[in-house]
C-alpha positions in Angstrom: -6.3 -11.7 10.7 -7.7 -11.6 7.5 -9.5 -8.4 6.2 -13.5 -8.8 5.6 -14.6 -7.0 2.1 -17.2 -4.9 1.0 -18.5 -6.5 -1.6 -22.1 -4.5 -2.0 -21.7 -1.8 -4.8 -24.2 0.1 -2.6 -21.8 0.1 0.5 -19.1 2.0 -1.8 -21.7 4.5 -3.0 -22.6 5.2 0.7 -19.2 6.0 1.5 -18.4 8.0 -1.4 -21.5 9.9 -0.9 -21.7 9.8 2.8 -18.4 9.2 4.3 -15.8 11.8 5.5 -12.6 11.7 2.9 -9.1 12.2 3.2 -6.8 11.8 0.1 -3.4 12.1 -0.5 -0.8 11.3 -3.7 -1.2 7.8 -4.0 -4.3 7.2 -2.3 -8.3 8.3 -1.7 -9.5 7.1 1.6 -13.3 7.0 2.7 -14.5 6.6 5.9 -18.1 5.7 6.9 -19.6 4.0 10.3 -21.1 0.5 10.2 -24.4 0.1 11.1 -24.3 -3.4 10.6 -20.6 -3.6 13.1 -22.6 -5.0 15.9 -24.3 -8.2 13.9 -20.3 -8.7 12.6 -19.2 -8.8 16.3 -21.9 -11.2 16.9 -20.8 -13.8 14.3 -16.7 -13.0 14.7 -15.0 -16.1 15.9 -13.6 -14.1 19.0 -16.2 -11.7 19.2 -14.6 -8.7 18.2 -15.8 -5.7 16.2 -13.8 -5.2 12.8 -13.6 -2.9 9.6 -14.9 -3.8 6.4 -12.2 -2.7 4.1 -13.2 -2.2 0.1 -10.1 -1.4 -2.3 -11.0 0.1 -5.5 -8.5 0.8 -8.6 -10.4 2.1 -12.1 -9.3 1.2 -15.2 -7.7 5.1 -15.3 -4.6 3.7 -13.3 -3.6 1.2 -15.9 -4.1 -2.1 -17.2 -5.1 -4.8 -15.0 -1.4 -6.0 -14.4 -0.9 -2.4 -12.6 -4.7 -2.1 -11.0 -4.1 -5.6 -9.3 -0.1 -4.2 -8.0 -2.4 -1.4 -6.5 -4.6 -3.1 -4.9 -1.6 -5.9 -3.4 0.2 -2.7 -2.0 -2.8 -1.2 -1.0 -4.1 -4.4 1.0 -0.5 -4.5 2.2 -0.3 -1.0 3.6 -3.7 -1.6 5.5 -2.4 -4.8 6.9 0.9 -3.2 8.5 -0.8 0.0 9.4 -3.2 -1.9 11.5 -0.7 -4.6 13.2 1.5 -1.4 14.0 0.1 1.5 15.0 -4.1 0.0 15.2 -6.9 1.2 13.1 -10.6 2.5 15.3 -12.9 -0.5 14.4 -16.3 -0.7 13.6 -16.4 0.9 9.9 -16.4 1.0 6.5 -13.3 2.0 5.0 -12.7 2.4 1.1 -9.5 2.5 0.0 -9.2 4.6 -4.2 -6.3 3.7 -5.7 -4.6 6.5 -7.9 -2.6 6.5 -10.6 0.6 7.5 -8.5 0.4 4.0 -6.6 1.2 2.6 -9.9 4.6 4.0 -10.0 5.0 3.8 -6.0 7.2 2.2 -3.6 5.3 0.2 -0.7 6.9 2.9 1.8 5.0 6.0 0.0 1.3 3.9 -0.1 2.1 3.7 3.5 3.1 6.4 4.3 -0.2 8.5 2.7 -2.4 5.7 4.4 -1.0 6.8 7.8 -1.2 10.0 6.7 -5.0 9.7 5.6 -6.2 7.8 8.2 -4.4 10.0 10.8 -6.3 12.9 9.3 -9.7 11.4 9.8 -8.8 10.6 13.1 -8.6 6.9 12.6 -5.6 5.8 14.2 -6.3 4.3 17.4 -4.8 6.2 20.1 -3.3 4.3 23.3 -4.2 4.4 26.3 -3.1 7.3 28.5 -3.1 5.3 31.7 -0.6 2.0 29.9 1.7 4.9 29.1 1.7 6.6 32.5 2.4 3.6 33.9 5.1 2.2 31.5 6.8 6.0 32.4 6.4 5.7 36.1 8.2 2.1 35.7 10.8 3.2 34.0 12.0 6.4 36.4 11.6 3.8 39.4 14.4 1.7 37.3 
């Protein structure tokens, strides 16, 4: 499903200001709650709640050939981390490039998002119940 955007310069400065922070080599990730999550849900196709995810690479990193790569692997990470392991919904989420994601393979921007969003407590856990069953089902085999 495609990712909405931030695209208010006053939602960034809220979660830079506001938002709890986690950062890592590659990566800068802020983390701020949604007050307008519930109007989203309303107008989402299938009526679920979603993130509003803002990238952001500064000129610092590099030209714009490099800030765009960023971004791409950035998006990327976001995109796999939340198909694979799931993301908590209903937030904003800004996403600072730094300089090492330049130079970095796909499988390190990953790896610091996991790492990031696992420290914020982001990650959505599963349910305890779906894996008691899943390990009663599989002694009874």
């Amino acid at each position: 499903m495609k990712q909405i955007a931030i695209c208010e310069n006053h939602l960034y400065q809220k979660a830079y200001t506001r938002g709890r922070r986690a950062a890592a080599k590659t990566i800068c990730v802020y983390i701020l709650g949604d007050k307008k999550a519930r109007f989203l849900r309303a107008a989402h196709p299938m009526k679920q709640t979603v993130n509003r995810v803002g990238i952001s690479a500064s000129k610092k990193i590099g030209g714009a050939v490099a800030r765009n790569r960023a971004k791409r692997v950035i998006r990327e990470a976001y995109r796999l981390t939340d198909a694979q392991i799931g993301i908590k919904k209903g937030y904003l989420v800004v996403i600072t490039a730094r300089h090492a994601a330049t130079v970095s393979k796909m499988q390190d921007v990953l790896r610091d998002l996991q790492f990031c969003l696992r420290k914020l407590d982001m990650l959505a856990s599963f349910d305890n119940s779906i894996n008691d069953r899943t390990a009663a089902n599989s002694q009874n085999v």
